[in-house]
C-alpha positions in Angstrom: 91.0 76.1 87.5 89.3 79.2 86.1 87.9 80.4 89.6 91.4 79.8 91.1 92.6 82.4 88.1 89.7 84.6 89.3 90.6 84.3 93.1 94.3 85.0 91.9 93.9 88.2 89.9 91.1 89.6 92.4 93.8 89.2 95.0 96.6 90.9 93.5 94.2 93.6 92.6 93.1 94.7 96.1 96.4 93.9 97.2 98.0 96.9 94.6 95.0 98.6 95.3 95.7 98.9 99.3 99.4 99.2 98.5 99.1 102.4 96.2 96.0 104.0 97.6 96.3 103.6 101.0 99.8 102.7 102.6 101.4 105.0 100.2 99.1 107.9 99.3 99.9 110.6 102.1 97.0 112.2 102.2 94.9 109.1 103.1 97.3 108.0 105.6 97.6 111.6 107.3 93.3 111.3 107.8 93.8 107.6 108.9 96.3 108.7 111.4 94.7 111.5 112.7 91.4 109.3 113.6 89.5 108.7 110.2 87.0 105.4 110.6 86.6 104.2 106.5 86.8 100.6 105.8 90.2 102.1 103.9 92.1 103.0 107.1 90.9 100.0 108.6 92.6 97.8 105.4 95.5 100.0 106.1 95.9 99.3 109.5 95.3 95.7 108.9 98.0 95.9 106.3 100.1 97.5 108.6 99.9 95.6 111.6 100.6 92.2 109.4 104.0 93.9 107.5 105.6 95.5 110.6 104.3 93.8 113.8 104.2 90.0 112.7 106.2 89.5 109.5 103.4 87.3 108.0 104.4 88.8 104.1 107.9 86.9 104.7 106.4 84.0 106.4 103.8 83.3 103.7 106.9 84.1 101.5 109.6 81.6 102.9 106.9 79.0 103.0 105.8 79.1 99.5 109.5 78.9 98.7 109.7 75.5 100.3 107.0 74.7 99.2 108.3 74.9 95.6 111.6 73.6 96.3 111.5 70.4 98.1 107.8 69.4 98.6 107.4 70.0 94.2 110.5 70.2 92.7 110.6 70.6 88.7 113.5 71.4 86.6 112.2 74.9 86.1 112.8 75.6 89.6 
């Protein structure tokens, strides 16, 4: 259970981490755009593609929902 804690908190790290200092910092995003190749634009544009083009943020989102609500329903929910 501790390692899935880990695994958690790691994730939402990098994911603030991307979100703050690389979608939205302009500076970074004007280099990316105009050809910069860091591992950071490459996140970016990873990021990117999977918010605008495919929707997989929502996807991942509607399924957890279900997942909560009728696969492991609880009074909290």
């Amino acid at each position: 259970m501790q390692w899935l804690l880990v695994v958690g908190f790691v994730t939402v790290g990098y994911a603030l981490y991307v979100r703050y200092l690389a979608v939205e910092f302009s500076p970074l995003a004007l280099a990316c755009d105009a050809g910069l190749q860091t591992v950071m634009c490459k996140s970016r544009a990873v990021a990117t593609a999977l918010f605008k083009k495919l929707g997989v943020f929502g996807i991942v989102a509607l399924g957890d929902s279900r997942r909560c609500t009728f696969i492991r329903p609880s009074i909290v929910l």
